[in-house]
C-alpha positions as CSV (number, residue, x, y, z in Angstrom):
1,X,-29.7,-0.5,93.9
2,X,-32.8,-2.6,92.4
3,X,-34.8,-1.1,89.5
4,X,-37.5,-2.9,87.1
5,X,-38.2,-1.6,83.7
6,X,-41.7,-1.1,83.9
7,X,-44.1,-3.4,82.2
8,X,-45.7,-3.3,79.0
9,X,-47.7,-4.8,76.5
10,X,-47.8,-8.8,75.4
11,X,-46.8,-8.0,72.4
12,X,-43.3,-6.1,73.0
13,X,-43.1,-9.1,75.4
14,X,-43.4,-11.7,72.7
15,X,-41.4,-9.9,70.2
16,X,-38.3,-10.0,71.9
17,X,-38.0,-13.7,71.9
18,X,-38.5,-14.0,68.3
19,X,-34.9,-11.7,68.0
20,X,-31.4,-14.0,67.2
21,X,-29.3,-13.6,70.3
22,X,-26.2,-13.0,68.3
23,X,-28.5,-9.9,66.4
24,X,-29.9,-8.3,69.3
25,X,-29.1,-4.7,69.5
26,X,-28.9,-2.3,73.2
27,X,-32.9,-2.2,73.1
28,X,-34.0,-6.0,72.4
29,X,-31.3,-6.4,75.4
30,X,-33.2,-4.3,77.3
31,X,-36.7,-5.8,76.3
32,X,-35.1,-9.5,77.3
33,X,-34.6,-7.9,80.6
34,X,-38.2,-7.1,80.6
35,X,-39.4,-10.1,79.5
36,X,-37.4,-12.2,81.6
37,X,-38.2,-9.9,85.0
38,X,-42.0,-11.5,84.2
39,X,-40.5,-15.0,84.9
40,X,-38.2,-14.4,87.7
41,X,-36.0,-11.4,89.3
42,X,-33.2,-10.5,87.2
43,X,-30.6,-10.2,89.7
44,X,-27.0,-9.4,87.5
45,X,-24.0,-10.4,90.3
46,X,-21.0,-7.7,89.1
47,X,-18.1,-8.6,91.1
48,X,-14.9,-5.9,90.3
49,X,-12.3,-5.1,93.3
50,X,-12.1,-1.6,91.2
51,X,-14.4,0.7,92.7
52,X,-15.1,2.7,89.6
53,X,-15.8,0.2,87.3
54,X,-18.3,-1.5,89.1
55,X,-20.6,1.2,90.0
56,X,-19.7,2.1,86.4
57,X,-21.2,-1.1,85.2
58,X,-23.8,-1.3,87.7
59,X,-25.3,2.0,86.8
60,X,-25.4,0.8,83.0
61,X,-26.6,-2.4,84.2
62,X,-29.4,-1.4,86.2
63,X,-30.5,1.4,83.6
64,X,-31.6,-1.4,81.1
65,X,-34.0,-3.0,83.6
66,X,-32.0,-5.4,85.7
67,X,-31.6,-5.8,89.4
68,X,-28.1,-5.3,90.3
69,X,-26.1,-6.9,93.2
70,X,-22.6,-5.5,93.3
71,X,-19.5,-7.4,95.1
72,X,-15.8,-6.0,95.7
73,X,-14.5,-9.7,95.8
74,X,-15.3,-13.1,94.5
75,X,-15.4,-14.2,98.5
76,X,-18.3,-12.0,98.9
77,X,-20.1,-13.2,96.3
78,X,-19.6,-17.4,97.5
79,X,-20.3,-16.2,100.7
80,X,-23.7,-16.2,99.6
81,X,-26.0,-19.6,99.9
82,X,-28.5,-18.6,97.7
83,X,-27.4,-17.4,94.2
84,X,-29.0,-17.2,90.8
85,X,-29.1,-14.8,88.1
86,X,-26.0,-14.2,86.0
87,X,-22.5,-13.6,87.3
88,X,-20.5,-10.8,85.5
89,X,-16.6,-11.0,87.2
90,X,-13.6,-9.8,86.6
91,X,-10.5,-11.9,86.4
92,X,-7.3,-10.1,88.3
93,X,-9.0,-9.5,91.9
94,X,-6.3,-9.6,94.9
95,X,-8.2,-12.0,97.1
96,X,-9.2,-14.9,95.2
97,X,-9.1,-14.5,91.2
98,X,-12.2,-14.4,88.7
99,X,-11.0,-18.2,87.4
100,X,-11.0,-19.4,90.9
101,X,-14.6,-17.8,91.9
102,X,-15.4,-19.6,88.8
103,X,-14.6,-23.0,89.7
104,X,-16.1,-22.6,93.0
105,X,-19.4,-21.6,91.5
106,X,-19.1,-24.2,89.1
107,X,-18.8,-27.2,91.8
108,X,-22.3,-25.8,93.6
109,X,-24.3,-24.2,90.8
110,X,-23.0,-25.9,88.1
111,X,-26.0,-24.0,85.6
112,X,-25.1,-20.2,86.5
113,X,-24.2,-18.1,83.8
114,X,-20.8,-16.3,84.3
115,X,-19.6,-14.0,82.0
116,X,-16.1,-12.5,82.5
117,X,-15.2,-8.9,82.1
118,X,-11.6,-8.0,82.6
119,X,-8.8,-5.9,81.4
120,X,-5.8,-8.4,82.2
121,X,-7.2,-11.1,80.1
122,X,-5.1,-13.0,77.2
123,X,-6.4,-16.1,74.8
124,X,-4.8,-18.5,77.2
125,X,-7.0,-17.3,80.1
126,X,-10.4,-16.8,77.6
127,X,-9.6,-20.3,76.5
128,X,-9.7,-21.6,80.1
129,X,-12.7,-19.2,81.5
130,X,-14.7,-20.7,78.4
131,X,-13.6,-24.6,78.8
132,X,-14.2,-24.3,82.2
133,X,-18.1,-23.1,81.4
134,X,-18.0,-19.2,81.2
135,X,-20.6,-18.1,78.6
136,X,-18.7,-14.9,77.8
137,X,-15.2,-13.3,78.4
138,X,-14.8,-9.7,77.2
139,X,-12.0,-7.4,77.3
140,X,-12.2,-3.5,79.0
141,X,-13.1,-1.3,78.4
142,X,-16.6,-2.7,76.9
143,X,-19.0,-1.0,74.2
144,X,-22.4,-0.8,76.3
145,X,-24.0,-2.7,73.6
146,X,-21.6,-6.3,74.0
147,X,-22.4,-6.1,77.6
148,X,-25.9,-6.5,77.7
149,X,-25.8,-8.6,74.7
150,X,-23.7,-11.0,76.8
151,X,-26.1,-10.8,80.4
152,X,-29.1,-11.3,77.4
153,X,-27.7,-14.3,76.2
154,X,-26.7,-15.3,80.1
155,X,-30.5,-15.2,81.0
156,X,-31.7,-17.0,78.0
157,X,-29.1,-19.7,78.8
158,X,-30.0,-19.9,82.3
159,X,-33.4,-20.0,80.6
160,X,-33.1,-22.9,78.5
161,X,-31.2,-24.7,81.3
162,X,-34.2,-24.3,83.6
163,X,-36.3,-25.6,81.0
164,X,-34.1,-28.4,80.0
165,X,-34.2,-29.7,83.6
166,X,-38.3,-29.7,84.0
């Protein structure tokens, strides 16, 4: 499942960074994906133990230009040396929960975006997925348009982290 949203001119490509994150709409998300793909894969990690909704997410995702890497447990997914991208997790999984994937990402690749997308989630837990580094937690079901507006903002983070450290 790896798709690229084919290239285009310099100028779309320099367009979308002059868009607000908080006032992109679905298709600047989808020209960040472009844009970004010209710096470096854009690999979105989706880890859901519910079948349906991760090959739902991962067909949305992968429509608007991202590569796509899909994981039925956080174990699979920190099984893996090499990891970068943006993380997109869900929270009640029955092997190792989304908060607990979190931490262990945290304590290797402290810099690695992770956005959380659950439908068990309460202000308690957001509070903690966000204090704990999470650039996003959003409830299911999710409007198409929040969730590439949050992997967006996790690549231009990643982004500015990258730069910040060069």
């Amino acid at each position: 499942m790896a798709s690229k949203v084919p290239r285009g001119s310099a100028s779309r490509h320099e367009a979308c960074f002059n868009c607000s994150v908080s006032g992109w709409e679905l298709q600047n998300a989808v020209c960040a994906a472009w844009c970004f793909s010209l710096m470096t894969d854009c690999v979105v990690h989706i880890v859901d133990d519910d079948e349906v909704v991760l090959h739902s997410a991962a067909c949305l995702v992968e429509a608007a230009g991202y590569t796509v890497r899909c994981y039925t447990s956080g174990r699979h997914l920190l099984d893996l040396a090499d990891l970068s991208g943006v993380i997109l997790l869900d929270i009640d999984m029955p092997d190792l929960d989304g908060l607990a994937v979190q931490r262990a990402l945290a304590s290797r690749l402290p810099a690695l975006p992770v956005i959380f997308l659950t439908g068990h989630g309460d202000d308690i837990m957001e509070a903690r997925a966000l204090e704990a580094g999470a650039i996003g937690f959003i409830a299911k079901p999710v409007h198409q348009e929040v969730l590439l507006n949050a992997i967006a903002a996790g690549f231009e983070a990643a982004r500015q982290a990258r730069r910040s450290h060069a």
